[in-house]
N, CA and C atoms as an extended XYZ file, in Angstrom:
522
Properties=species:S:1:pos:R:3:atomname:S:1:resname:S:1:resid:I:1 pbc="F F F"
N       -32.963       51.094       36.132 N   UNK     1
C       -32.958       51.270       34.711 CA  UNK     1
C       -31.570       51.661       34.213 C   UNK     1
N       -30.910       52.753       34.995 N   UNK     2
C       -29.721       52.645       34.621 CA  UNK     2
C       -28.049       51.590       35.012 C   UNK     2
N       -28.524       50.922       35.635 N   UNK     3
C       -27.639       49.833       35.577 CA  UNK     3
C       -28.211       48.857       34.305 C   UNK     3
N       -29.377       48.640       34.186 N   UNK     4
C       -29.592       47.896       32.686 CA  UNK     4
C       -29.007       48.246       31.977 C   UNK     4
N       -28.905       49.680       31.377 N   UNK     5
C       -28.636       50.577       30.481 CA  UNK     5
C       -27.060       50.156       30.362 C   UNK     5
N       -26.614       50.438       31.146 N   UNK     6
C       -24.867       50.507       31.738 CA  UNK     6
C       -24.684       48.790       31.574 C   UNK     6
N       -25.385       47.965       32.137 N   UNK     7
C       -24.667       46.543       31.561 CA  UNK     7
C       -25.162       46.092       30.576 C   UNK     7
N       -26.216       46.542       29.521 N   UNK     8
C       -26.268       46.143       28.270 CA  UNK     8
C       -25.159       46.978       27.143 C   UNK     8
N       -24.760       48.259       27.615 N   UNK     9
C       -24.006       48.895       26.932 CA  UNK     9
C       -22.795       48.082       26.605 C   UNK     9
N       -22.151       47.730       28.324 N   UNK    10
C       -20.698       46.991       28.465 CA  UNK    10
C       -20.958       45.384       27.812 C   UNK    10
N       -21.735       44.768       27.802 N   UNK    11
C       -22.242       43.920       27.179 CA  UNK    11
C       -21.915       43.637       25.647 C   UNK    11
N       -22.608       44.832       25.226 N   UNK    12
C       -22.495       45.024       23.988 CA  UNK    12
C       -20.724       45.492       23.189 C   UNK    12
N       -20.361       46.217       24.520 N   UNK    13
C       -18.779       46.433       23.789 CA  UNK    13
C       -18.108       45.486       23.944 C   UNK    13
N       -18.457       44.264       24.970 N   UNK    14
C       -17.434       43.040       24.900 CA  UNK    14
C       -17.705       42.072       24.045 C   UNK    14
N       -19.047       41.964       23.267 N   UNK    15
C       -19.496       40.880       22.260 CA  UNK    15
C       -18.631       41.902       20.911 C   UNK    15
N       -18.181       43.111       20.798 N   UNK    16
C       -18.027       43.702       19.399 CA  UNK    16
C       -16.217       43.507       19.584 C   UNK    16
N       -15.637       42.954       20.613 N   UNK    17
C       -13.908       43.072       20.807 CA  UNK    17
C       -14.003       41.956       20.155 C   UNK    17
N       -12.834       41.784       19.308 N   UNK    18
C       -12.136       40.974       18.277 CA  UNK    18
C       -11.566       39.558       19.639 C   UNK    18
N       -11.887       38.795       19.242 N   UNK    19
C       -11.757       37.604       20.000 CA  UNK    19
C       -10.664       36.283       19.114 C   UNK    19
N        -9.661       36.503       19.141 N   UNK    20
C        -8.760       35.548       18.325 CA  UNK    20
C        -9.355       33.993       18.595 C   UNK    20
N        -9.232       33.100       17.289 N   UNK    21
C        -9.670       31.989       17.464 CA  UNK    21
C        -8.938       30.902       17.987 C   UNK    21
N        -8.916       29.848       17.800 N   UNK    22
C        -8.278       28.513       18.534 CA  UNK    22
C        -7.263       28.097       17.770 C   UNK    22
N        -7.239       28.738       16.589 N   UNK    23
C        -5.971       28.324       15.502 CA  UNK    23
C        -5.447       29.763       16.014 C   UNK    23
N        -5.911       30.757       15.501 N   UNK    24
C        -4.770       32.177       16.034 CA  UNK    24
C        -4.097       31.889       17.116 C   UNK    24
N        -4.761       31.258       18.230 N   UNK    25
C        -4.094       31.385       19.725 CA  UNK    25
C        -3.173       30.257       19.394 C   UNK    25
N        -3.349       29.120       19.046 N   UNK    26
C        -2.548       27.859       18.231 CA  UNK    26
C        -1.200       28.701       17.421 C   UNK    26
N        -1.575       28.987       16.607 N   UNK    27
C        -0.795       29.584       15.716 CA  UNK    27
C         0.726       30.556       16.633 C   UNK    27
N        -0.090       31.259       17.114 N   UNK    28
C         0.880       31.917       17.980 CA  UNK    28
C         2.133       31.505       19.330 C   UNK    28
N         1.202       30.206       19.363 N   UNK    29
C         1.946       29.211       20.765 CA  UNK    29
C         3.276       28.470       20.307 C   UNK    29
N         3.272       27.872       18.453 N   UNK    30
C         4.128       27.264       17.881 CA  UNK    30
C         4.128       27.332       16.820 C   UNK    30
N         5.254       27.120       16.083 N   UNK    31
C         5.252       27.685       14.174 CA  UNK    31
C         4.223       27.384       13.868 C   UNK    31
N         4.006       27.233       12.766 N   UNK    32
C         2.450       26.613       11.964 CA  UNK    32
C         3.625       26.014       10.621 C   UNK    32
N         3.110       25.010       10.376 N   UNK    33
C         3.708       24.135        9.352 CA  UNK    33
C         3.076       24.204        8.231 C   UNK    33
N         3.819       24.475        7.335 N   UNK    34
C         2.838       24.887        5.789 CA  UNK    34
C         2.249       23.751        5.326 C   UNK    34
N         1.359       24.635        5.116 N   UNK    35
C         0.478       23.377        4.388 CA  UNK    35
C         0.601       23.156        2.865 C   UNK    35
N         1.441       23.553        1.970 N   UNK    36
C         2.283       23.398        0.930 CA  UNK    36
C         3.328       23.253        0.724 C   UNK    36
N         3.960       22.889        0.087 N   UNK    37
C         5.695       23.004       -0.285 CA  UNK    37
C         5.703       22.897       -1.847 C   UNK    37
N         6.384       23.476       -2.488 N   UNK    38
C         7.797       23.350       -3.505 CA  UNK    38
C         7.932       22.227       -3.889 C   UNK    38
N         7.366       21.626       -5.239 N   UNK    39
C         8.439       20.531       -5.913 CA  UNK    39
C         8.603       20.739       -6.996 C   UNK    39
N        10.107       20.073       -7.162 N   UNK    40
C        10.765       20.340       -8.654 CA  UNK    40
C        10.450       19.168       -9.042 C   UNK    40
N        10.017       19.147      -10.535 N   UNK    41
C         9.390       18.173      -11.842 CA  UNK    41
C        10.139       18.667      -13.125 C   UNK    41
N        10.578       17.110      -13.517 N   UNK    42
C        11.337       17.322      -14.941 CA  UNK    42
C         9.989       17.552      -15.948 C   UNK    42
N        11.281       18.534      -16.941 N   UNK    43
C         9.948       19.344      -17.527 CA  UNK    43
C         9.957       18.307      -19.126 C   UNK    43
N         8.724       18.713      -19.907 N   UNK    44
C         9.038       17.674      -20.831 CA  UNK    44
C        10.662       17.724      -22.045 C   UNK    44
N        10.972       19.266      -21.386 N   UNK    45
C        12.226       19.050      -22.389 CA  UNK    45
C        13.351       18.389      -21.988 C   UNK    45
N        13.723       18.531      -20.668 N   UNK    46
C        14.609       17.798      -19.995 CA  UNK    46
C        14.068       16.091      -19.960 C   UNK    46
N        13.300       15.669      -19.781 N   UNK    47
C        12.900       14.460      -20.317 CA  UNK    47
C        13.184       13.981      -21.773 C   UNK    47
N        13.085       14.674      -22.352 N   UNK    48
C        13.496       14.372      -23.838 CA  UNK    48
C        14.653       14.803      -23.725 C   UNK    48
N        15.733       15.275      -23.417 N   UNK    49
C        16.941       15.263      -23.172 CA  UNK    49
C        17.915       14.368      -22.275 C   UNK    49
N        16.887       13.858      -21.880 N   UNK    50
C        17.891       12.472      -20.909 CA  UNK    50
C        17.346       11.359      -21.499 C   UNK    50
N        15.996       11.346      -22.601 N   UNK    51
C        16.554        9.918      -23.717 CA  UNK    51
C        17.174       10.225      -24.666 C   UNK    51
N        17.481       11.475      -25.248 N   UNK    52
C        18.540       11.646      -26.368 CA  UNK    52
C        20.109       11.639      -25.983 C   UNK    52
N        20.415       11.500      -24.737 N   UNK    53
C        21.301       11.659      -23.874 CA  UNK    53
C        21.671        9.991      -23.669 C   UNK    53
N        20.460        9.253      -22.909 N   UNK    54
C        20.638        7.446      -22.947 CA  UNK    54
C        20.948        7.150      -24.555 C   UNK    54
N        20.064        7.876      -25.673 N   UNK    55
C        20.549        7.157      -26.879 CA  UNK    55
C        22.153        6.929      -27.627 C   UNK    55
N        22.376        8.463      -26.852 N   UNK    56
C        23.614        8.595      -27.565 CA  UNK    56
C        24.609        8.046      -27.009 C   UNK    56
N        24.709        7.527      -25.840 N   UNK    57
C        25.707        6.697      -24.779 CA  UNK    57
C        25.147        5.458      -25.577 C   UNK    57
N        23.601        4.926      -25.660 N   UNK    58
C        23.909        3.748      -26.096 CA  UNK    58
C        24.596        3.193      -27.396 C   UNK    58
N        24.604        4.386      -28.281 N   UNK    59
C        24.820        4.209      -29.578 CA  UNK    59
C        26.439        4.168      -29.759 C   UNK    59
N        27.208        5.194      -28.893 N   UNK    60
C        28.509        4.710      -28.470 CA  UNK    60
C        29.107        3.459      -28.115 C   UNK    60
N        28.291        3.230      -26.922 N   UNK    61
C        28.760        1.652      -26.406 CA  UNK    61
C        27.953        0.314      -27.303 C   UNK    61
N        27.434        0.926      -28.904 N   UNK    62
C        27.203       -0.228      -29.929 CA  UNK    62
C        25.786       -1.365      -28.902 C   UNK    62
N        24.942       -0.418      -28.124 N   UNK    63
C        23.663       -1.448      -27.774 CA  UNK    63
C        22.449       -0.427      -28.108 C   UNK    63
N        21.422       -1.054      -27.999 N   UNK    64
C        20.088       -0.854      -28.271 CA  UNK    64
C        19.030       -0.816      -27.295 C   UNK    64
N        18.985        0.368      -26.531 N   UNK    65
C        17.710        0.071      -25.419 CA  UNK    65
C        16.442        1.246      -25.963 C   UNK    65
N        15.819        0.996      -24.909 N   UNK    66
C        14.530        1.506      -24.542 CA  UNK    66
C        14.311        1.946      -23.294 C   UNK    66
N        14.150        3.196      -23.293 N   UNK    67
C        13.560        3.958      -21.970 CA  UNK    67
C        12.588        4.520      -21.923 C   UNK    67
N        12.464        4.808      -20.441 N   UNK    68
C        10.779        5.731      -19.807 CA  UNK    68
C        11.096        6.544      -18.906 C   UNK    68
N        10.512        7.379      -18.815 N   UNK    69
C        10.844        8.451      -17.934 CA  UNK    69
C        10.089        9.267      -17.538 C   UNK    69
N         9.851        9.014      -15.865 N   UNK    70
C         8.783        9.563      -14.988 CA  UNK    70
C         8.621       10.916      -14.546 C   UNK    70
N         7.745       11.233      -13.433 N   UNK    71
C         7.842       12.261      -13.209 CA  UNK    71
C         8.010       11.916      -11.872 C   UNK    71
N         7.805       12.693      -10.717 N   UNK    72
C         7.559       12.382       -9.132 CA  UNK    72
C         6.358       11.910       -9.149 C   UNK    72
N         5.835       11.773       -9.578 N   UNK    73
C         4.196       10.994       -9.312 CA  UNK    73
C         4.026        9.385       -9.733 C   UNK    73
N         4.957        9.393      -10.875 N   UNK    74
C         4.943        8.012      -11.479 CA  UNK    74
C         4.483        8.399      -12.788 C   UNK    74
N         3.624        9.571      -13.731 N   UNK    75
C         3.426        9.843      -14.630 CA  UNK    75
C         4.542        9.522      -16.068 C   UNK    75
N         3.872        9.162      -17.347 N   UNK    76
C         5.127        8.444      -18.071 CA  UNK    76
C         5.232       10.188      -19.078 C   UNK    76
N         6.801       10.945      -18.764 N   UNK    77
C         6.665       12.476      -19.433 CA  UNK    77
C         7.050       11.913      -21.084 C   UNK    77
N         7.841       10.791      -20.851 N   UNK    78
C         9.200       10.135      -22.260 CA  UNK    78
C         9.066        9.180      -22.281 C   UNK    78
N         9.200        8.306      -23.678 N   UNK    79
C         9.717        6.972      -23.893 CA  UNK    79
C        10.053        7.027      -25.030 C   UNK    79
N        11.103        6.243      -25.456 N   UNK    80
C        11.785        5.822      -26.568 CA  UNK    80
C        12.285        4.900      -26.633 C   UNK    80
N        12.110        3.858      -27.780 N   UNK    81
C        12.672        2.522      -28.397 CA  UNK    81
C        13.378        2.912      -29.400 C   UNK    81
N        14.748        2.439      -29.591 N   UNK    82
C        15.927        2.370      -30.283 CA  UNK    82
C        15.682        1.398      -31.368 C   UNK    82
N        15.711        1.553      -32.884 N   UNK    83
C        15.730        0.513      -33.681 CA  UNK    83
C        16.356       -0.717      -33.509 C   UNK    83
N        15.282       -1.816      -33.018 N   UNK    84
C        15.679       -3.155      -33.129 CA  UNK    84
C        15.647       -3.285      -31.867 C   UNK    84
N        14.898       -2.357      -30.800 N   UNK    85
C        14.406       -2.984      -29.862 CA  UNK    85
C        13.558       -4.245      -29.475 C   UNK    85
N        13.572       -4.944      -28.481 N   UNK    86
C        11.817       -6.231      -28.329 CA  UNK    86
C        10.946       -5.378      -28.421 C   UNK    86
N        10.144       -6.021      -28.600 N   UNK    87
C         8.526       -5.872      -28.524 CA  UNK    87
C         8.209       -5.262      -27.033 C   UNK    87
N         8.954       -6.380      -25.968 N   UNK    88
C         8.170       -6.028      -24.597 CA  UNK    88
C         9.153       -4.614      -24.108 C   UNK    88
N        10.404       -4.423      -24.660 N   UNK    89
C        10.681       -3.222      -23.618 CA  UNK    89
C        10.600       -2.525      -23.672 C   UNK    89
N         9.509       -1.634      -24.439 N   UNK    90
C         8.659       -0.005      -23.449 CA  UNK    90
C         8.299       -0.598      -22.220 C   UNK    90
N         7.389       -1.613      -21.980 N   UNK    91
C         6.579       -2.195      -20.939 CA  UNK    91
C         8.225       -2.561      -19.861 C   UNK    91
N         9.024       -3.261      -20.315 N   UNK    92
C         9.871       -3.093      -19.487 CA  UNK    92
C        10.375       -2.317      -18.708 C   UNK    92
N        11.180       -1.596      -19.548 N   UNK    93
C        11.721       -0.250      -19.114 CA  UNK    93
C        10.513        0.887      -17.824 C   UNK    93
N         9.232        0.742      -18.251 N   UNK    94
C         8.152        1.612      -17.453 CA  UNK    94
C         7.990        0.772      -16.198 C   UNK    94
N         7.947       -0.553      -15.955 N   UNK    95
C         8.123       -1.524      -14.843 CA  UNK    95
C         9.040       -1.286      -14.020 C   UNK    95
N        10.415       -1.007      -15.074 N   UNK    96
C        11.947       -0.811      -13.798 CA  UNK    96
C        11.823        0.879      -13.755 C   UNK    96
N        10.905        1.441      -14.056 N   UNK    97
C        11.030        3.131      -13.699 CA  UNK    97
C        10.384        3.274      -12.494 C   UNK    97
N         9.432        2.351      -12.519 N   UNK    98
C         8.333        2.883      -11.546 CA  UNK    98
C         8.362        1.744      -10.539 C   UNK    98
N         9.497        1.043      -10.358 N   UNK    99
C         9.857        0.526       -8.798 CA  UNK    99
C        10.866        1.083       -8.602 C   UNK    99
N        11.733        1.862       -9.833 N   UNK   100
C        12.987        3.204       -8.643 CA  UNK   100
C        12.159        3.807       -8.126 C   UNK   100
N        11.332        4.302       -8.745 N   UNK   101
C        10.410        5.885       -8.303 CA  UNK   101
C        10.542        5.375       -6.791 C   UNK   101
N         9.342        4.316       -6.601 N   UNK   102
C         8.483        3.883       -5.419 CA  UNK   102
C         9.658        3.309       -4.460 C   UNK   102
N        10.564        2.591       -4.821 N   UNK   103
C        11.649        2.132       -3.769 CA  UNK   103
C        12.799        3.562       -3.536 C   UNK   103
N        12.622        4.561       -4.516 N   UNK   104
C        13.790        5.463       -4.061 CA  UNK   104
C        15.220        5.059       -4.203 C   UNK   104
N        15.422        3.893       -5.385 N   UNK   105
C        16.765        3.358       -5.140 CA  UNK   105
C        16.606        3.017       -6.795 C   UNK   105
N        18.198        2.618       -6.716 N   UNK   106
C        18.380        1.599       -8.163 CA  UNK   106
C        17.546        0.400       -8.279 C   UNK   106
N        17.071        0.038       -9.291 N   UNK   107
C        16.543       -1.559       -9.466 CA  UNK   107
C        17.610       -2.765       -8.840 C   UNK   107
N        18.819       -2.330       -9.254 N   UNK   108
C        20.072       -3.256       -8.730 CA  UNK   108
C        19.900       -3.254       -7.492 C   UNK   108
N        19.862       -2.402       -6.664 N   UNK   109
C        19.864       -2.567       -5.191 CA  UNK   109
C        18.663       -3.303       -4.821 C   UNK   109
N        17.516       -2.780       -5.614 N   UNK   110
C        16.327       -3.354       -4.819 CA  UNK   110
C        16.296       -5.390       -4.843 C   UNK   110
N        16.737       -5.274       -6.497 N   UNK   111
C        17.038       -6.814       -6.276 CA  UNK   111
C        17.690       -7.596       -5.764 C   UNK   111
N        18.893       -6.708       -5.984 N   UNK   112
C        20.113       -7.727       -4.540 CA  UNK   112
C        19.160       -7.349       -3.110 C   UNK   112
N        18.254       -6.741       -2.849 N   UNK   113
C        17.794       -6.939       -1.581 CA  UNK   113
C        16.856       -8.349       -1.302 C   UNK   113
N        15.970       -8.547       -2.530 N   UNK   114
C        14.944       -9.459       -2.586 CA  UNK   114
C        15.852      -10.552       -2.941 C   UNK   114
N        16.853      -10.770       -3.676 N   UNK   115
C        17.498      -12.120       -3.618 CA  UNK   115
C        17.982      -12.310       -2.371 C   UNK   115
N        18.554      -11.719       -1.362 N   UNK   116
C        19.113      -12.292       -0.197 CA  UNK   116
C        18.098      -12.630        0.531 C   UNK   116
N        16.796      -11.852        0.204 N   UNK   117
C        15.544      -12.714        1.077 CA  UNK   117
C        15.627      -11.167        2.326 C   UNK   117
N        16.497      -10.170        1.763 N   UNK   118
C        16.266       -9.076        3.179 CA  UNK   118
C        14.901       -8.275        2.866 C   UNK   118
N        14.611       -8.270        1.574 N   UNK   119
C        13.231       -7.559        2.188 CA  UNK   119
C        12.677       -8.139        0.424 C   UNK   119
N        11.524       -8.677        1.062 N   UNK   120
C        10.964       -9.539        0.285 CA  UNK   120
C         9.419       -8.888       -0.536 C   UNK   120
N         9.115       -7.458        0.188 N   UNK   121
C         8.327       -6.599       -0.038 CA  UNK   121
C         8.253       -5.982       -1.328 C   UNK   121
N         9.061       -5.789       -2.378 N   UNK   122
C         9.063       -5.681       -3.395 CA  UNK   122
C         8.221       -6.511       -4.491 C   UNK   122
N         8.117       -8.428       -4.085 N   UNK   123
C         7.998       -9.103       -5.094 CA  UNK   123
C         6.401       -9.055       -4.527 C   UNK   123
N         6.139       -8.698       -3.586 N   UNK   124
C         4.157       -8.422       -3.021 CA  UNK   124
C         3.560       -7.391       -3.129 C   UNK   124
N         4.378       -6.523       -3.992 N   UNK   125
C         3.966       -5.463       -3.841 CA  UNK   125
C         4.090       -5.777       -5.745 C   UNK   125
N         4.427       -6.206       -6.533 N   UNK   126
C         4.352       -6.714       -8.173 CA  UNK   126
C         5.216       -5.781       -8.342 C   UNK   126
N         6.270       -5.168       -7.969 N   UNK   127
C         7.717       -4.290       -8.471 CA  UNK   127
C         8.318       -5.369       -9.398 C   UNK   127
N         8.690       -4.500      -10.124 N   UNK   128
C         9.425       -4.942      -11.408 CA  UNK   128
C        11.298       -4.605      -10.899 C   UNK   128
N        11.660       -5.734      -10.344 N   UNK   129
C        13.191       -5.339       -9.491 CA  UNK   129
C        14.309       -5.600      -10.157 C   UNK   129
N        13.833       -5.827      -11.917 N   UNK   130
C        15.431       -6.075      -12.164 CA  UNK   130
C        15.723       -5.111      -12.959 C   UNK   130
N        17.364       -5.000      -12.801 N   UNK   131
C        18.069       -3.909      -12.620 CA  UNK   131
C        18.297       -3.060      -14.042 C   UNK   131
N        18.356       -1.475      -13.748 N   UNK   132
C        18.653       -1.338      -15.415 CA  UNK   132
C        17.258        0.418      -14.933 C   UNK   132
N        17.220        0.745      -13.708 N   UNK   133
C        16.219        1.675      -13.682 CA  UNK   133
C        16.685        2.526      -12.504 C   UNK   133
N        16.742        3.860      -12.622 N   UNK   134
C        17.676        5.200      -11.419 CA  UNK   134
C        16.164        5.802      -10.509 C   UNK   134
N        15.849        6.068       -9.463 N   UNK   135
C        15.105        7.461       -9.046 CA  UNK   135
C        16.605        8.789       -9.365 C   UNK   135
N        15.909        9.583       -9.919 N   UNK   136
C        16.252       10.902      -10.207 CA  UNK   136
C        16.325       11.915       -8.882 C   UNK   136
N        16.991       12.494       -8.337 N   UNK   137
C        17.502       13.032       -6.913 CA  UNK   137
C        17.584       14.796       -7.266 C   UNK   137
N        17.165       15.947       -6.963 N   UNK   138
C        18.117       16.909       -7.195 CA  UNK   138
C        17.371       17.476       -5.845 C   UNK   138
N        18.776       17.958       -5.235 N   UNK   139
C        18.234       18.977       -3.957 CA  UNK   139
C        18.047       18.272       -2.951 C   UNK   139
N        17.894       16.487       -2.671 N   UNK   140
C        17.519       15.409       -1.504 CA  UNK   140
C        16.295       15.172       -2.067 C   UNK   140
N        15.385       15.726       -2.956 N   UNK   141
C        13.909       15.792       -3.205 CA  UNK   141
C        13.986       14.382       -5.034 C   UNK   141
N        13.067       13.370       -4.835 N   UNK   142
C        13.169       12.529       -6.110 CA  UNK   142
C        12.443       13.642       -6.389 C   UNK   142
N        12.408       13.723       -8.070 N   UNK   143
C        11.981       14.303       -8.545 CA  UNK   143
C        11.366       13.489      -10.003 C   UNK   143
N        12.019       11.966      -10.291 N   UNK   144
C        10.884       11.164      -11.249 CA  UNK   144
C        12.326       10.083      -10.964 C   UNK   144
N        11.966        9.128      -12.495 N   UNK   145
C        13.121        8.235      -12.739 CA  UNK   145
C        13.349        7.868      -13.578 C   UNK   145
N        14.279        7.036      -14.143 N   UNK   146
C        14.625        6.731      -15.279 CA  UNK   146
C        14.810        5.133      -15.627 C   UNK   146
N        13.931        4.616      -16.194 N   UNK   147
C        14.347        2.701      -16.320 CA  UNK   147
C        14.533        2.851      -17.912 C   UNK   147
N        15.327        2.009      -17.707 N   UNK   148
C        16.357        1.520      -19.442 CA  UNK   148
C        16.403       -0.037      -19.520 C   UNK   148
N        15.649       -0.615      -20.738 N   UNK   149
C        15.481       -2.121      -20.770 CA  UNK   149
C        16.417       -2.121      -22.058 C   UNK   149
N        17.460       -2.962      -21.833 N   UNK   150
C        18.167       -3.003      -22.481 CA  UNK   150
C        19.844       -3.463      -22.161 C   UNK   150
N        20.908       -4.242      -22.084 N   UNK   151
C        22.155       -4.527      -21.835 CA  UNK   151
C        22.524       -3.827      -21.026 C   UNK   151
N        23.408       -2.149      -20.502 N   UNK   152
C        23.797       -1.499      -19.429 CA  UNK   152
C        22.690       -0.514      -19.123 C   UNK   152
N        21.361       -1.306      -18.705 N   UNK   153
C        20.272        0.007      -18.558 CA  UNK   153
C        20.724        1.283      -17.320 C   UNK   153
N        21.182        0.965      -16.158 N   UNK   154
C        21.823        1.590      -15.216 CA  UNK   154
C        22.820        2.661      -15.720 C   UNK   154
N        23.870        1.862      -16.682 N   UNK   155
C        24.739        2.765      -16.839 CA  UNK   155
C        24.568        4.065      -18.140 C   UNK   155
N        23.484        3.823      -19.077 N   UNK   156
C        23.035        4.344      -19.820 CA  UNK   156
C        22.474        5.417      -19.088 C   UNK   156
N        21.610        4.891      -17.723 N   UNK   157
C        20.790        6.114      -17.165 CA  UNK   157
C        21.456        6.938      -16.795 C   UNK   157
N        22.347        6.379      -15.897 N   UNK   158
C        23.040        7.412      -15.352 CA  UNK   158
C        24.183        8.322      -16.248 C   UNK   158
N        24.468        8.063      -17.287 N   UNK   159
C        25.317        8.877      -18.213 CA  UNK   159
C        24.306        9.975      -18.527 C   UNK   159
N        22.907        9.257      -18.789 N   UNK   160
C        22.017       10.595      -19.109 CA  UNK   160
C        21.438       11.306      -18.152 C   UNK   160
N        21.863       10.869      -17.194 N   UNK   161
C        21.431       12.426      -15.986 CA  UNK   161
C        22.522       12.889      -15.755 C   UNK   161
N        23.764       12.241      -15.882 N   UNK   162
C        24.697       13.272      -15.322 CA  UNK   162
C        24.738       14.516      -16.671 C   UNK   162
N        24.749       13.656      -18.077 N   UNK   163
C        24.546       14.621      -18.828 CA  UNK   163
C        23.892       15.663      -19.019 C   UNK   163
N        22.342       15.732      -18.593 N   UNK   164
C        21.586       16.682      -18.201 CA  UNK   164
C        21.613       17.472      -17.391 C   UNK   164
N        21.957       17.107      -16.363 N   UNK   165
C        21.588       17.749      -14.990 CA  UNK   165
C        23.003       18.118      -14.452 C   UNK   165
N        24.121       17.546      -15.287 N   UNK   166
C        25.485       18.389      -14.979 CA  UNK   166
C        26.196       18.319      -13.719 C   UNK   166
N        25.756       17.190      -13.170 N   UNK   167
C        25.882       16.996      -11.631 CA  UNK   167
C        25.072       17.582      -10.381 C   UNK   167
N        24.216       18.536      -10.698 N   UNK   168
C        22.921       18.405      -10.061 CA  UNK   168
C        22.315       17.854       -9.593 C   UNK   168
N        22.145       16.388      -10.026 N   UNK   169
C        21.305       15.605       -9.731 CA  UNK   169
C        22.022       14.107       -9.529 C   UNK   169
N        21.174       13.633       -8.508 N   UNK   170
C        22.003       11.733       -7.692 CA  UNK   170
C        21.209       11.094       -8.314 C   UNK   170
N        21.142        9.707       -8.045 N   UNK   171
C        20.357        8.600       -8.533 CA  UNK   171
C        20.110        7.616       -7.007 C   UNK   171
N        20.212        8.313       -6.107 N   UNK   172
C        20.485        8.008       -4.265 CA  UNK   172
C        18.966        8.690       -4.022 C   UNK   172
N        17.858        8.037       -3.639 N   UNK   173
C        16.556        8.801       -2.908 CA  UNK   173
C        16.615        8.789       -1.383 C   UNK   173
N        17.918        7.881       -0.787 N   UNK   174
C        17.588        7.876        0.399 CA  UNK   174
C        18.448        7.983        1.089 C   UNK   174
């Protein structure tokens, strides 16, 4: 009776010891990789500051565009048409935003890629590759983009991020 006694006791104190689980013992063997991170998103004022920024470069260099302007997701935060824009370029301009986003590059690059026939993945995938549209860069991280339908859409963009973002920010995702 008293060895029952004595191994239900010890019994009982080894079922009540704290027993680490298969992730604790995991956890402890090698970092643990977060399962979140940090991203920076243009906010809607800085969006509206990099088309008042494209307007005013365009209005200097005497042209007329239309821009859109994403977020990291592809979400549309901005758009603006310049008096005496077409008809089609909001729809433009949101086409060449959202194949920088997704290619991580200029529209220019992506098309000189698909004209040489080096990567032909763009035109199967329905990207809108002509040129005139930035991914937005700050930190190595895209953070949205900018397409401009209109005569120097590229160079418009990029006057309005450097203007904004003060050199902060690339138009390079990769």
């Amino acid at each position: 009776m008293k060895l029952l006694i004595i191994s239900a006791t010890v019994t009982g104190l080894t079922l009540s010891l704290p027993v680490p689980s298969l992730a604790q013992q995991e956890a402890h063997a090698a970092p643990a990789m977060p399962a979140t991170r940090d991203i920076k998103v243009i906010s809607s004022a800085g969006a509206r500051a990099l088309a008042d920024a494209c307007t005013a470069w365009a209005e200097r260099n005497k042209q007329t565009v239309t821009m859109a302007i994403l977020d990291w997701g592809g979400n549309l935060i901005e758009s603006h048409a310049m008096e005496g824009a077409a008809a089609n370029a909001i729809d433009t301009a949101l086409l060449k935003a959202k194949s920088a986003l997704r290619w991580r590059r200029p529209t220019s690059e992506t098309n000189k890629l698909v004209r040489s026939g080096d990567n032909l993945a763009p035109t199967f995938m329905r990207d809108f590759q002509q040129p005139g549209a930035l991914p937005i860069v700050v930190n190595g991280q895209v953070v949205g983009a900018m397409g401009v339908s209109g005569a120097d859409g590229e160079k418009c963009a990029q006057a309005a991020i450097d203007a904004v973002f003060k050199g902060q920010a690339t138009s390079s995702g990769r």
